[in-house]
C-alpha positions as CSV (number, residue, x, y, z in Angstrom):
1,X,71.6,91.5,104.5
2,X,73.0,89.2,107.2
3,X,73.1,85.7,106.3
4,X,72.4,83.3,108.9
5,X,73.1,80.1,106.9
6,X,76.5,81.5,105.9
7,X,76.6,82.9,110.0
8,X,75.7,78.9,111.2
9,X,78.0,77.1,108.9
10,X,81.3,79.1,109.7
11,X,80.1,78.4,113.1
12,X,79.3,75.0,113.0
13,X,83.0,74.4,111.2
14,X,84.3,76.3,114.3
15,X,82.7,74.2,116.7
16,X,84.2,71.3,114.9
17,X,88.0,72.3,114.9
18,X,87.6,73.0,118.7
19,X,86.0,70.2,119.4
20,X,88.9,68.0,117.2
21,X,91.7,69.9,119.4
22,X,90.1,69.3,122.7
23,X,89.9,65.8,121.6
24,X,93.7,65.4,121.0
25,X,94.4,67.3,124.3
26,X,91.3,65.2,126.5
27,X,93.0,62.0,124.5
28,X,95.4,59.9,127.7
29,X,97.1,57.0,127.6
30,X,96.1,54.2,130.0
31,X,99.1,54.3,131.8
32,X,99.4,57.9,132.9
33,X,101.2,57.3,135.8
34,X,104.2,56.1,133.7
35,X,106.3,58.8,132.7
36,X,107.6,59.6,129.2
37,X,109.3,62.7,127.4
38,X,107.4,65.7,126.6
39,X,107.1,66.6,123.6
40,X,105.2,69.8,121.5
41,X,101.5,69.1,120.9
42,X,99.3,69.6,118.0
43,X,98.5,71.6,116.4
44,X,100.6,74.3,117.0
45,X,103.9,71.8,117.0
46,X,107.0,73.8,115.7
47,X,109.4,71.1,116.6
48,X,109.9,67.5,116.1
49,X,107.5,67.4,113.2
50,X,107.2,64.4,111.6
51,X,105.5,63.3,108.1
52,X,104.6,60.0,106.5
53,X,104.6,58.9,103.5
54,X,101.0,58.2,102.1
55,X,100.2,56.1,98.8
56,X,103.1,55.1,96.8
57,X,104.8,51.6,98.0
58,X,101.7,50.8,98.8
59,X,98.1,51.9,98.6
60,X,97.0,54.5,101.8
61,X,93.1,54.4,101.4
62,X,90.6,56.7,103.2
63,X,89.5,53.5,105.8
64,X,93.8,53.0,106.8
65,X,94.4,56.5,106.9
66,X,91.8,57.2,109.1
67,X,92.2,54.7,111.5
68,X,96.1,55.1,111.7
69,X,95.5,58.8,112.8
70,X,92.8,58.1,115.1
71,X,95.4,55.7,116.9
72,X,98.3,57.5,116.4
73,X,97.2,60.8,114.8
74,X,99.0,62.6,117.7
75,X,102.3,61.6,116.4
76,X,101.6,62.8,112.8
77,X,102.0,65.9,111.8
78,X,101.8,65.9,107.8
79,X,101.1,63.0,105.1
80,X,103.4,63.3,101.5
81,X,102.0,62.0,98.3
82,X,105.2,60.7,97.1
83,X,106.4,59.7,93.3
84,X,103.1,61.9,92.2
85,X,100.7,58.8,93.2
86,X,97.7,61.1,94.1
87,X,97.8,62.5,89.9
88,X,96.6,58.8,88.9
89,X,93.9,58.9,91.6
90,X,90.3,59.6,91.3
91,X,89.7,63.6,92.0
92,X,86.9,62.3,94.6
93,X,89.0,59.9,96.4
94,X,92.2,61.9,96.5
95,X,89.5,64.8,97.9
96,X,88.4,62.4,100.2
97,X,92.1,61.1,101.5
98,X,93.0,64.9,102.0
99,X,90.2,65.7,104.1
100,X,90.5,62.5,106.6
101,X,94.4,63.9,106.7
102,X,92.9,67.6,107.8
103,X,90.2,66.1,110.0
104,X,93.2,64.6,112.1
105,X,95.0,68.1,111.8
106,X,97.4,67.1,109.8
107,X,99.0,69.0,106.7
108,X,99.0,67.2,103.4
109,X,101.8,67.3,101.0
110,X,102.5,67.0,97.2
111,X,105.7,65.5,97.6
112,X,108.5,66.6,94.4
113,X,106.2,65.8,92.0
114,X,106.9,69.7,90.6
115,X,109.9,67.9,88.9
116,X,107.9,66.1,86.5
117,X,105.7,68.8,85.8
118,X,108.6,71.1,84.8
119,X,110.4,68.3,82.9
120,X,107.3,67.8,80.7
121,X,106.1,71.5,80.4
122,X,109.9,72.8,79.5
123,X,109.3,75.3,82.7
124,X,105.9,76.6,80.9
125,X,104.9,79.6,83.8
126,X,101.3,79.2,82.3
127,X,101.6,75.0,83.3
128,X,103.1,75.6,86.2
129,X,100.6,78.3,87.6
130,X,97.5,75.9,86.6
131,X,99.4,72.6,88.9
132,X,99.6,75.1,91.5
133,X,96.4,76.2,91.8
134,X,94.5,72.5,90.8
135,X,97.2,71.9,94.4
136,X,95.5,74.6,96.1
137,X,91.9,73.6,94.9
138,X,92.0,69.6,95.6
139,X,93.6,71.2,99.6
140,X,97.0,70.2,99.7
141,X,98.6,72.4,102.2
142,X,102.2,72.2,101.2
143,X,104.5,71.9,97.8
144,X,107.8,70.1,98.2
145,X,110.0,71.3,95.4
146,X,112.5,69.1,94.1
147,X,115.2,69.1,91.8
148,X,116.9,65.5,92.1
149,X,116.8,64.8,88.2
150,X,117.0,68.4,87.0
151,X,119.2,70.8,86.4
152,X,117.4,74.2,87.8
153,X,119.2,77.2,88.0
154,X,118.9,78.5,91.7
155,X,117.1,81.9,90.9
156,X,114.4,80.0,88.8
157,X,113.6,78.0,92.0
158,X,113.9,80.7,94.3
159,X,111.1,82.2,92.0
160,X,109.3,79.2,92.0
161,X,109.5,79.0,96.1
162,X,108.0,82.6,95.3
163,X,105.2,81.9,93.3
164,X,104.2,78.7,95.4
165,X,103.4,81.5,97.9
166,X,101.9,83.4,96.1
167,X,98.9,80.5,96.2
168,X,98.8,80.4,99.5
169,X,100.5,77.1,99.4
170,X,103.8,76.3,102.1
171,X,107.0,75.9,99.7
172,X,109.4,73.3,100.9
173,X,112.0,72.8,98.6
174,X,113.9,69.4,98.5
175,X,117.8,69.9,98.2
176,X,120.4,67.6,98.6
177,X,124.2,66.3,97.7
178,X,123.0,63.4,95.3
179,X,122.9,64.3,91.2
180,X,119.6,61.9,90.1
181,X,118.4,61.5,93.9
182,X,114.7,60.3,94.0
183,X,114.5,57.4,91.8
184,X,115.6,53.7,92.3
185,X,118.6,53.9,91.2
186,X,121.6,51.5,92.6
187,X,124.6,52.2,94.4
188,X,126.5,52.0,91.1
189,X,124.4,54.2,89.6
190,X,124.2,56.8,92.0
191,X,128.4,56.7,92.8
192,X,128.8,57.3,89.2
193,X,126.5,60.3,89.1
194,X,128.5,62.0,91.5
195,X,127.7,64.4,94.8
196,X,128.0,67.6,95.0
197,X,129.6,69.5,97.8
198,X,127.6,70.5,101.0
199,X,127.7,73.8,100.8
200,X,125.9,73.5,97.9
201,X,123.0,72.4,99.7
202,X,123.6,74.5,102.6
203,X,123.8,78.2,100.6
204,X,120.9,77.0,98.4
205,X,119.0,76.5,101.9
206,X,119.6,79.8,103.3
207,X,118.2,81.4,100.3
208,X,115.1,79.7,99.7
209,X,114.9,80.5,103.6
210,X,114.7,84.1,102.9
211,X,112.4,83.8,100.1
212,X,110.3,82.5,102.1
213,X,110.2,78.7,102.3
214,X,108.7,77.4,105.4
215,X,110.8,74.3,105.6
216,X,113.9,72.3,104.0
217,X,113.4,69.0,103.0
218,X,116.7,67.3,103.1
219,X,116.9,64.6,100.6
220,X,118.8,61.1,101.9
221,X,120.3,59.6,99.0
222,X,123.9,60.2,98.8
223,X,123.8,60.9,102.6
224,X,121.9,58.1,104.1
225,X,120.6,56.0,101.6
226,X,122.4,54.2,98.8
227,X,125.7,54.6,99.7
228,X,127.7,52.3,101.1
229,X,128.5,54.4,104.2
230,X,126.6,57.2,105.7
231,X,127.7,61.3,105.2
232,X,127.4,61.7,108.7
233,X,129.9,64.8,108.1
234,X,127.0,66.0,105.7
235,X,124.9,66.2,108.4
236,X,126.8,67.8,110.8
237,X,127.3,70.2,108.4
238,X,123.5,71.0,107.6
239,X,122.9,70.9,111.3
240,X,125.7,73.5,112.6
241,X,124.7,75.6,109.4
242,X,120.9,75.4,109.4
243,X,118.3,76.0,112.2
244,X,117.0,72.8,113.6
245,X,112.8,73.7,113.6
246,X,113.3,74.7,109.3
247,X,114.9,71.3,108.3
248,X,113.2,67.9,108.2
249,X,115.5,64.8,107.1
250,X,114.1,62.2,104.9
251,X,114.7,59.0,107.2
252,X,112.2,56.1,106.2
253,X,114.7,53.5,107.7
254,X,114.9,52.8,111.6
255,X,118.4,52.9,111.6
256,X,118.4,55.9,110.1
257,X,116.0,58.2,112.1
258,X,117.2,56.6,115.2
259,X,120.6,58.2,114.3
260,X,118.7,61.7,113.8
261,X,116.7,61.6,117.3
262,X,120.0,60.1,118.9
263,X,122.1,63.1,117.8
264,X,119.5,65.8,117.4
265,X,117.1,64.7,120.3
266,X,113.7,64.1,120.0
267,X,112.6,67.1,118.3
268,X,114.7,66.6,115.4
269,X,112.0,67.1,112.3
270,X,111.6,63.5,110.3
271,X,109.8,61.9,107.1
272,X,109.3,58.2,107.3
273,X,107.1,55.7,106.0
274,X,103.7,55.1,107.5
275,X,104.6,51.9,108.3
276,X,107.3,53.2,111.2
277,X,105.1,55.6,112.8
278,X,104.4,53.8,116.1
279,X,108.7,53.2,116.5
280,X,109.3,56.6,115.8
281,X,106.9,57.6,118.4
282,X,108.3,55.2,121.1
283,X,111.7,56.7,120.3
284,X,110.4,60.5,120.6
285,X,108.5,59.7,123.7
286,X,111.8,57.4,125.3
287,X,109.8,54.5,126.3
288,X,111.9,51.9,124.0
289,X,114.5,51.8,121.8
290,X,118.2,49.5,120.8
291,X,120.6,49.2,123.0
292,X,122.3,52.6,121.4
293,X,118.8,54.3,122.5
294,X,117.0,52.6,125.2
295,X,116.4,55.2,128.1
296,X,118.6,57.6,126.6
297,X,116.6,60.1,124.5
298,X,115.3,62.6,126.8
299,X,113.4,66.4,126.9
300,X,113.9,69.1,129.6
301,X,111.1,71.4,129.5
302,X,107.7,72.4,131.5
């Protein structure tokens, strides 16, 4: 029998994604006679993807989160629960923050929380398999999978990138160079730990690539952040080794993501805080910048 309630609701929802995308494409800035770079649109965007951090330094309701997208929801592709803020958070209100994130079309992330979850289920498959799918229920979009404080053999998480799949859920692990990266740990701390070599990171990449990942999450400490001086041969290394549109660099400090878009362009793929949106977006789109960037970061395309 047809079903013309179930028929005008899939509809209706329709009707309301089209209408959300012609809004973003009818959306101009006041000043379109001035030029700027062009960059991929939502949201089909491949390249120079960039995701925010949501609650964690500080509380990201449903009113802030709504009106930063509707100002600069263009220039936000994904929002990342970080330090696993959103497992503290009422089930209605962390409902409600992911569907303002999907109304702007943006994907919503778990962040690494997956590390606490196999730290305090000894790997339990059964534990595992129930966070995933609770993920998939509540509408998260994407898994991050992260190892900074564990020791994971790399054909358990290669499995584990498989079985996030396997829920219909993106897998993104996290890799890095930094043993106990993720935390707030000092300088000291983290020098003493030790780093391990990038080809490490790099062969660990290619294979979760190949399982099936969607993206590489590159973690900053050791590289970037807390250390005295940047890895900058790290990245180089990552970037001549791994394909630009499948790795996104953590970079929630000005100096650092101006570094990415001045030596990767502007479609290098970023995470930053929320806070930083609007100056990563006037770096991408080359209307402003420091004196190492002002009128220098450019696009050549149609």
């Amino acid at each position: 029998m047809f079903n013309y309630r179930y028929f005008l609701q899939c509809n209706i929802s329709l009707l309301k994604s089209i209408r959300l995308i012609n809004n973003y494409s009818k959306q101009s800035s006041a000043f379109p006679y001035l030029p700027t770079n062009k960059l991929p649109s939502k949201p089909n965007r491949k390249k120079g993807i960039t995701e925010i951090r949501g609650p964690y330094y500080f509380p990201v309701t449903q009113t802030y989160l709504d009106e930063l997208l509707q100002d600069w929801g263009e220039y936000v592709d994904g929002i990342k629960f970080a330090g696993g803020s959103f497992s503290l958070m009422p089930e209605n209100r962390l409902r409600g923050l992911i569907d303002i994130a999907h109304k702007h079309n943006c994907y919503v992330s778990t962040g690494g929380y997956i590390e606490r979850v196999l730290a305090s289920s000894a790997g339990n498959k059964q534990i595992i398999k129930q966070y995933l799918k609770t993920c998939k229920d509540l509408g998260f979009d994407v898994l991050e999978i992260s190892s900074g404080f564990l020791s994971l053999p790399a054909d358990d998480w290669t499995e584990l990138v498989k079985l996030v799949l396997s829920y219909d859920l993106k897998a993104k692990p996290e890799v890095g160079i930094q043993w106990g990266a993720g935390g707030d740990a000092s300088i000291e701390e983290l020098e003493n730990a030790g780093t391990r070599d990038p080809k490490w990171l790099i062969d660990r990449a290619k294979r979760f690539l190949d399982a099936g990942a969607y993206m590489i999450m590159i973690e900053s400490e050791g590289i970037t952040e807390n250390v005295k001086s940047w890895r900058t041969d790290v990245i180089s290394s990552i970037t001549s080794n791994l394909p630009q549109d499948k790795i996104m660099f953590e970079a929630a400090d000005p100096e650092v993501f101006a570094y990415h878009i001045q030596n990767s362009g502007a479609h290098a793929n970023l995470f930053i805080d929320h806070s930083q949106i609007v100056q990563l977006a006037c770096l991408r789109k080359g209307i402003w910048g420091t004196d190492k960037t002002f009128g220098r970061i450019v696009t050549f395309q149609d």
